[in-house]
C-alpha positions in Angstrom: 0.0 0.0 0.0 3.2 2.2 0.4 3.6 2.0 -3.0 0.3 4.0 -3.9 1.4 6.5 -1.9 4.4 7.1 -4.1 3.1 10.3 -6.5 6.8 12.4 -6.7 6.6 13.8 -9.8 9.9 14.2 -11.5 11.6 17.3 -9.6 11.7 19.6 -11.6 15.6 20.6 -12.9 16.0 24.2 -11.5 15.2 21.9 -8.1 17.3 18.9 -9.1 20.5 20.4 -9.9 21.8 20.2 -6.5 20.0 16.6 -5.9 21.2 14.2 -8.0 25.0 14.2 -6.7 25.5 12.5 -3.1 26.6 14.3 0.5 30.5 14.3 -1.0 32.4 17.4 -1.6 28.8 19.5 -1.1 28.5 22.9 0.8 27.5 23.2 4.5 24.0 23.9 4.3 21.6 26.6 6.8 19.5 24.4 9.1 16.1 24.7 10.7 17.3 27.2 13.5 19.1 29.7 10.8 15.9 28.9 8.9 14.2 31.4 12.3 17.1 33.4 13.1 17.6 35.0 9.9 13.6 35.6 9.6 14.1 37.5 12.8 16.5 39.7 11.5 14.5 40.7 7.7 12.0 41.2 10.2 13.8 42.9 12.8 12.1 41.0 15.4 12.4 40.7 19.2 13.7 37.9 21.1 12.2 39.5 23.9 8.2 39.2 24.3 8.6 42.8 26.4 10.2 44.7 23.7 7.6 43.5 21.3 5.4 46.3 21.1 8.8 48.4 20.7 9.6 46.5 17.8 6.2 46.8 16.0 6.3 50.2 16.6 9.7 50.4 14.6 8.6 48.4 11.9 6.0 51.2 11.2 8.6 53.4 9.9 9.2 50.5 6.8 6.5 51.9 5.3 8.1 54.4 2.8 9.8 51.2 1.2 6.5 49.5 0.1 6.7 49.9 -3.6 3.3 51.9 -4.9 2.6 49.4 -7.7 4.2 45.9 -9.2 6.0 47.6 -12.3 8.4 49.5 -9.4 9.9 46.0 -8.6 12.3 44.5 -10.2 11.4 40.9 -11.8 12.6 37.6 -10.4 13.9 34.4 -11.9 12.8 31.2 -9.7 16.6 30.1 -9.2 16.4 33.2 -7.2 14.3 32.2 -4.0 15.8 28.5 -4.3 16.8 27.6 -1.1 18.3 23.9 0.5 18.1 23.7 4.4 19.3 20.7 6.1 17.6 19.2 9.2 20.6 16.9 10.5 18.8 14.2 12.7 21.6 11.6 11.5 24.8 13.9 12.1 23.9 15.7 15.0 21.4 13.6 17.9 21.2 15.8 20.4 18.4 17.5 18.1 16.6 14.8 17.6 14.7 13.9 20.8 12.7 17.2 19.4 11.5 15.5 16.1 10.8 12.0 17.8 7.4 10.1 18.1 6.8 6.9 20.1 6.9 4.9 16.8 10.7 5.8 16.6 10.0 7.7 13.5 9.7 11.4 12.9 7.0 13.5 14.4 4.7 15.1 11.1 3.8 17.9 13.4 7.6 19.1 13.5 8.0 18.7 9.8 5.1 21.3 9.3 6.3 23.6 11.8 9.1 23.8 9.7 7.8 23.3 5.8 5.9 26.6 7.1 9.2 28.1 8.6 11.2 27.5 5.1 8.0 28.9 3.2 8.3 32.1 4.7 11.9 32.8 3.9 11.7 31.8 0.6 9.3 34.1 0.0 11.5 37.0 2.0 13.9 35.7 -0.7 12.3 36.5 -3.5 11.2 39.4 -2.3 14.7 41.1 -1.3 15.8 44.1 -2.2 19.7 44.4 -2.1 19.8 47.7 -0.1 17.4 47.3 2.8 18.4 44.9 5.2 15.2 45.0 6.9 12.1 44.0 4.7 9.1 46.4 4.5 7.0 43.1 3.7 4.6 41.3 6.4 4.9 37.7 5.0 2.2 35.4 6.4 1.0 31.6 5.7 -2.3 32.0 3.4 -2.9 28.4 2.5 -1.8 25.0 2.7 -2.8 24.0 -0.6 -1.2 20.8 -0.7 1.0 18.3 0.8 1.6 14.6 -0.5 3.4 12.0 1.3 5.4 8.9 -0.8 6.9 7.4 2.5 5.0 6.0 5.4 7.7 6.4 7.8 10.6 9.3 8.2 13.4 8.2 9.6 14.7 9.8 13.0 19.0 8.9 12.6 19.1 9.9 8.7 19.5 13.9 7.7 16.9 15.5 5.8 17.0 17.8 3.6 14.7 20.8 2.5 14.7 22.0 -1.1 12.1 24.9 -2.4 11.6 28.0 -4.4 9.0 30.5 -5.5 6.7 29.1 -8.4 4.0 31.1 -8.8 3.5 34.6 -8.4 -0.1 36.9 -8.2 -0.1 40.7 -7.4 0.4 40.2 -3.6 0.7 36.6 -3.3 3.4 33.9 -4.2 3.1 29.9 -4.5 6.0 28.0 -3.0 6.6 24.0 -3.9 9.0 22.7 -1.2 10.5 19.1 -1.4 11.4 17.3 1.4 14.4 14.5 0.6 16.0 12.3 3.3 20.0 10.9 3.3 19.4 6.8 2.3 23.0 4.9 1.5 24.8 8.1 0.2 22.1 9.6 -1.7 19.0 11.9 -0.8 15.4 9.8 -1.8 11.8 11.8 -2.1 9.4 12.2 0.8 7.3 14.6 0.0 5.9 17.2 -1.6 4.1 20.4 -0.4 2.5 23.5 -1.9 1.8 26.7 0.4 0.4 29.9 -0.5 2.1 33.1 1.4 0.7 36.7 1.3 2.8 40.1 1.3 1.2 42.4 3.1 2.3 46.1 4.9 4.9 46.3 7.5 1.8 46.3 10.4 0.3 43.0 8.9 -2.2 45.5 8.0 -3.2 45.2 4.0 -1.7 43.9 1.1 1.6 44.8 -0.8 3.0 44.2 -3.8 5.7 41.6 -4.7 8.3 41.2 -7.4 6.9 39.5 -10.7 8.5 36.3 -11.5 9.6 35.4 -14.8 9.9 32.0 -15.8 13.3 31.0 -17.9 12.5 27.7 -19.4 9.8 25.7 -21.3 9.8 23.5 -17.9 9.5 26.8 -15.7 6.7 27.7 -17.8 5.2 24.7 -17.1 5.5 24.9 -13.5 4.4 28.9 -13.7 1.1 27.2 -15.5 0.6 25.2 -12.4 0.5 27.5 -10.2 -2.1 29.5 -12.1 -4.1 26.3 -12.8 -3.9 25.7 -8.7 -5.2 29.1 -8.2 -8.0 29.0 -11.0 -8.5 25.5 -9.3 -9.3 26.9 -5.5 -11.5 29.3 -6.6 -13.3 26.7 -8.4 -13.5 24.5 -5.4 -14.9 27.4 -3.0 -17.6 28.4 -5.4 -18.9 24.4 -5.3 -18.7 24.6 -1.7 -21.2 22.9 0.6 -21.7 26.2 2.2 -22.6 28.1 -1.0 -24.4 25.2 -3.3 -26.6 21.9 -2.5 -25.3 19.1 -3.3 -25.1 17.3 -6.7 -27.6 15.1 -7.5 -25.2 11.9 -7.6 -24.6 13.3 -3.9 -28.2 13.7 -2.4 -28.5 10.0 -3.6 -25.7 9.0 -1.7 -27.1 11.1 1.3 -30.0 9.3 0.8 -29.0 6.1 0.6 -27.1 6.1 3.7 -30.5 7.8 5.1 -32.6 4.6 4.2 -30.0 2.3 5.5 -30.1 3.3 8.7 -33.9 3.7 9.5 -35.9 0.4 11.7 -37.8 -1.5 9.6 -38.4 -3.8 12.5 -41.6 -2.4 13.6 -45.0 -3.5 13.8 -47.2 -3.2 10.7 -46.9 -2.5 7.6 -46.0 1.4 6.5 -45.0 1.9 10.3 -41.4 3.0 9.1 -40.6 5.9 12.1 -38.0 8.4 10.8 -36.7 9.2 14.1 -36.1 6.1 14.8 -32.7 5.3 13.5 -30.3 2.3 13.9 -26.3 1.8 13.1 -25.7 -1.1 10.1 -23.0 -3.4 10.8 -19.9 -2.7 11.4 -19.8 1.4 11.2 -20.0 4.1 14.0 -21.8 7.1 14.0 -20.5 10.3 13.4 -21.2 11.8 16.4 -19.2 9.2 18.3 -16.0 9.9 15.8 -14.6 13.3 17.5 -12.2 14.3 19.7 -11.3 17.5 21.3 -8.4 19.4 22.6 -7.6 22.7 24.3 -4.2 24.9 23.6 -3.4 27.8 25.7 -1.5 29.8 23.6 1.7 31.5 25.4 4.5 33.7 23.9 6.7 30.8 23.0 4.3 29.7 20.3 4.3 33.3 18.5 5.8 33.9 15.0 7.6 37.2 14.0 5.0 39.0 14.1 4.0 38.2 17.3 1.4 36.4 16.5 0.7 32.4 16.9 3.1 30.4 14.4 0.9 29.1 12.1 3.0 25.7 12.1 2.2 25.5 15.8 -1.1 25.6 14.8 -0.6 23.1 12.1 1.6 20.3 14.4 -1.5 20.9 17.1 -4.5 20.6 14.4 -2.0 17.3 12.9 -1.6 15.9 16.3 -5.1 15.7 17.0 -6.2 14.9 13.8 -4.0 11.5 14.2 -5.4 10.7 17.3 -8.8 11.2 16.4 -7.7 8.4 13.6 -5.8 6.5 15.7 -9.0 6.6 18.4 -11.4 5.6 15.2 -9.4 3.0 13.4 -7.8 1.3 16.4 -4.3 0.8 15.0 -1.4 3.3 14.4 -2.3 5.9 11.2 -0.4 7.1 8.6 -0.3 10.3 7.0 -0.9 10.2 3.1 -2.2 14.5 2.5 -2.7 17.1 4.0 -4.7 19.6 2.1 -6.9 23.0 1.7 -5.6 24.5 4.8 -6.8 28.2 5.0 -5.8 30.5 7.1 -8.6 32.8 8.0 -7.6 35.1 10.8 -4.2 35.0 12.9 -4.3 34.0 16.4 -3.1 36.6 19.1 -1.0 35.0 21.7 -3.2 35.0 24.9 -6.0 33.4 22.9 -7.5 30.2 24.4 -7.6 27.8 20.8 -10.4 25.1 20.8 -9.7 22.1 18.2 -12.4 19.7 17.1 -11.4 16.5 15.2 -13.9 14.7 13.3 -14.0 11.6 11.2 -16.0 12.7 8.2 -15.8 10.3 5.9 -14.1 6.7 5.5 -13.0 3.9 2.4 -11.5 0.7 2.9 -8.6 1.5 5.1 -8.6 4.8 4.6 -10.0 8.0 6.7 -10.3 11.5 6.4 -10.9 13.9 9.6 -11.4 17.3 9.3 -10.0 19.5 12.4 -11.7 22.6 13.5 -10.0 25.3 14.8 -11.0 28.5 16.5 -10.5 30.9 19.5 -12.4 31.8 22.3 -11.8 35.6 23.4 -12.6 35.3 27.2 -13.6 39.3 27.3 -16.2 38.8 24.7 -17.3 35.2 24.7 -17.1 34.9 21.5 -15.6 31.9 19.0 -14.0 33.1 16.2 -13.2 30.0 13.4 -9.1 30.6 12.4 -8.8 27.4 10.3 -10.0 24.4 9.0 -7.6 21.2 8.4 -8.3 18.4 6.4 -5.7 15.2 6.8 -6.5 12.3 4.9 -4.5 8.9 7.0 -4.2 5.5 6.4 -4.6 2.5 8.7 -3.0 -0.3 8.9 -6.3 -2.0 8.8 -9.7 -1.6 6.7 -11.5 0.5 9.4 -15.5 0.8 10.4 -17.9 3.2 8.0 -18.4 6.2 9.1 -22.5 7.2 8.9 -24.2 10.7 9.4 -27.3 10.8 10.7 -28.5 14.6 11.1 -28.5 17.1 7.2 -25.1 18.9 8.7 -23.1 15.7 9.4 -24.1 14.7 5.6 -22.5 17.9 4.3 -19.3 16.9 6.2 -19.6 13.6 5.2 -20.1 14.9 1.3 -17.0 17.5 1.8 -15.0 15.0 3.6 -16.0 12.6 0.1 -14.8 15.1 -2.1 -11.4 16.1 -0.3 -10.9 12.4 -0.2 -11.2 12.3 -3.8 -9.0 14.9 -4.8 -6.9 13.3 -3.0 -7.0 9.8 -4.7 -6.9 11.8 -7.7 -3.9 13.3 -7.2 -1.5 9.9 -6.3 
C-alpha cells in the first residue's frame, strides 16, 4: 500500500541540480534554527516578548519602502528564491529527541512547523531588495494547498534535507513547492511534496503589498508557472462548489439518501410503520457523532511567529496531532499520513488566545479515513468563538476500518466535503 502512496513527480531541474550528486564534496548547508534566526533579522524581530510592542512600533517606519505598484519592482527568476536547508537528525542527535514520536519515527507535526518556517523565507527571498536589510513586507501563511506523502515512515538517525523556491507569483501573493528528501545509502530519496500559498502584506500585517513578478526561464518553468495559475483557478473553483454556498449534486443527495434509508428500523410493527426518528447503526460502522475528539491549547509567547502572533505551524503540528489521534482513536491501529490539504488561514491568532480544536472523522473507504480538524478561538472578554482554520488530513490504517454514517443534514455535508477532499486526494496519487 506504500507504494500508492508514491506520487513524486519528477523534480523539476532548476530543483534537481543540486539533488542528484551525493553528501561528497557539497557545501555546509543553513538548518532549521538559521531557517528562524535569519527571519528574525528581515523582520527585525524581538527575542524578547517585552520589547515586542517596541519593535512593532519600529517596523512602522518601513512603510516608505513599500513599492506603490508591481511595475516599481524588479522581476525575479525562480533560481532566485531557491533555497536547500538541512535538518541533521543523523549527524547531529542531540536535536533529535525534538523530532521524535513513540513509533521511533519522525513527528509530522515538526516537519510542518518547519515546511511553514522554510515557506516564509523563501518568499522573503524572492522578495529582497539588495539595499534594505530589513524588509518592508509582512509575509504570512495564506494556504496549505497541498502536501503529498510517498513514505510512510521518516526516519529519525538519517538527515533530511529541504529544497524549495517561488513558483508562482499573483499581485500580492506567491506559491511556493518545497521538497522534502531524506539521506538513504549516500544519496538523498523523495518524501514529500508540499504547496503553500504566502501573502505580502504592509509592515503592520495590515493590508496587502505588492511583490516582485517572477519570470519564468525555461519551457519547464513555464510549465510549473502554469501550475500555479491552474492551482489558483483550481481553489476558486472549489470554494464556489462549496457545501456552504451550493446543495449538493444530484449523484450526492442519492448518496445522502441512501445512507439515510440504510439506517432507518424496519423492525416495527405493521406495515408502513417506518418511524423516521427512529434510526439504527448497520454493521460494522460508528456514527458520526461518536467519531470526535477534542483538545484545548493555551496559547503563550513561545508559540508566536515574527510578528508576534501564533506560528501558524504551531497551529498546524497541534490541528495534525489531533487529527491522528482522532484516527488512531477511530481505526484502532497506528495511522499514517498520506495529505494534508486546503488548509486556509482565515484570521491570525493573538498569543493569549484560548484555541479550541475539534477533530472529526468525516468520511471513510477501505482502510482509509479523512478527519477534518476545526479550529477557533475563544476571546474570554467577549465570549465569543471566532473560526481561524479548517484542516483536512487524509491517513491510512494499517487496517480496513469501520464506515463512518451521518445521521442529522449537517453531518451529511461533512460527510459529502470529507468525500470530495478524499477524492481529490485519490486523484492526485
Amino acid at each position: 500500500s506504500a507504494c500508492r502512496l508514491c506520487t513524486m513527480r519528477k523534480l523539476p531541474s532548476v530543483l534537481a541540480r543540486t539533488l542528484t550528486s551525493g553528501t561528497s564534496g557539497s557545501p555546509v548547508l543553513p538548518d532549521m534554527s538559521e531557517v528562524r534566526s535569519r527571519l528574525r533579522d528581515i523582520v527585525g524581530a524581538s527575542t524578547n516578548w517585552r520589547d515586542h510592542v517596541q519593535a512593532m512600533q519600529e517596523r512602522k517606519a518601513l512603510h516608505t519602502l513599500l513599492a506603490k505598484c508591481q511595475e516599481d519592482l524588479s522581476p525575479r527568476r525562480m533560481k532566485d528564491s531557491y533555497l536547500e536547508v538541512i535538518l541533521p537528525l543523523g549527524s547531529q542527535p542531540e536535536i533529535r529527541e525534538k523530532y521524535l514520536n513513540v513509533h521511533n519515527s519522525v513527528r509530522f507535526g515538526r516537519i510542518l512547523e518547519d515546511l511553514d518556517s522554510l515557506g516564509v523565507l523563501i518568499c522573503y527571498t524572492h522578495t529582497k531588495q539588495e539595499m534594505q536589510p530589513r524588509s518592508p513586507l509582512s509575509i504570512v501563511t495564506a494556504l496549505v494547498d497541498k502536501i503529498n506523502l510517498c513514505r510512510k515512515i521518516i526516519y529519525p538517525d538519517s538527515d533530511i534535507k529541504f529544497t524549495g523556491n517561488v513558483s508562482w507569483v499573483g499581485k500580492t501573493s506567491m506559491e511556493v513547492k518545497m521538497h522534502m528528501l531524506q539521506l538513504h545509502d549516500g544519496d538523498y530519496s523523495p518524501v514529500l511534496d508540499a504547496t503553500f500559498v504566502m501573502v505580502a502584506r504592509d509592515p503592520e500585517n495590515k493590508r496587502p503589498a505588492f511583490v516582485n513578478p517572477l519570470v519564468p526561464e525555461t519551457p519547464e518553468e513555464e510549465e510549473i508557472f502554469r501550475q500555479g495559475e491552474l492551482n489558483k483557478l483550481k481553489r476558486i473553483d472549489f470554494s464556489t462548489a462549496s457545501l456552504l454556498k451550493m446543495a449538493p449534486t444530484a449523484e450526492e443527495r442519492n448518496i445522502v439518501h441512501d445512507i439515510f434509508l440504510n439506517t432507518l428500523d424496519t423492525r416495527q410493527e405493521g406495515e408502513g410503520t417506518v418511524s423516521f426518528r427512529s434510526r439504527k447503526l448497520p454493521p460494522n460502522s460508528v456514527w458520526m457523532e461518536d467519531a470526535k475528539l477534542k483538545g484545548l491549547q493555551i496559547c503563550h509567547p513561545q508559540e508566536r511567529n515574527i510578528f508576534n502572533r501564533i506560528f501558524g505551524g504551531f497551529l498546524m503540528r497541534k490541528a495534525f496531532e489531533l487529527g491522528w489521534a482522532t484516527a488512531c482513536s477511530y481505526g484502532g491501529s497506528r495511522p499514517f499520513i498520506v495529505s494534508v490539504d486546503d488548509i486556509m488561514f482565515q484570521r491570525p491568532v493573538e498569543v493569549g488566545s484560548l484555541l479550541l480544536l475539534s477533530g472529526q472523522v468525516c468520511y471513510t473507504e477501505k482502510n482509509y479515513i479523512q478527519v477534518r480538524v476545526h479550529s477557533e478561538v475563544y476571546d474570554a472578554d467577549t465570549r465569543e468563538h471566532q473560526t481561524t482554520n479548517i484542516f483536512h488530513f487524509t491517513f491510512m490504517s494499517e487496517n480496513e476500518v469501520p464506515q463512518v454514517v451521518p445521521k442529522t443534514y449537517g453531518e451529511s455535508m461533512l460527510y459529502l466535503d470529507g468525500k470530495r477532499h478524499f477524492a481529490a486526494v485519490m486523484k492526485e496519487i
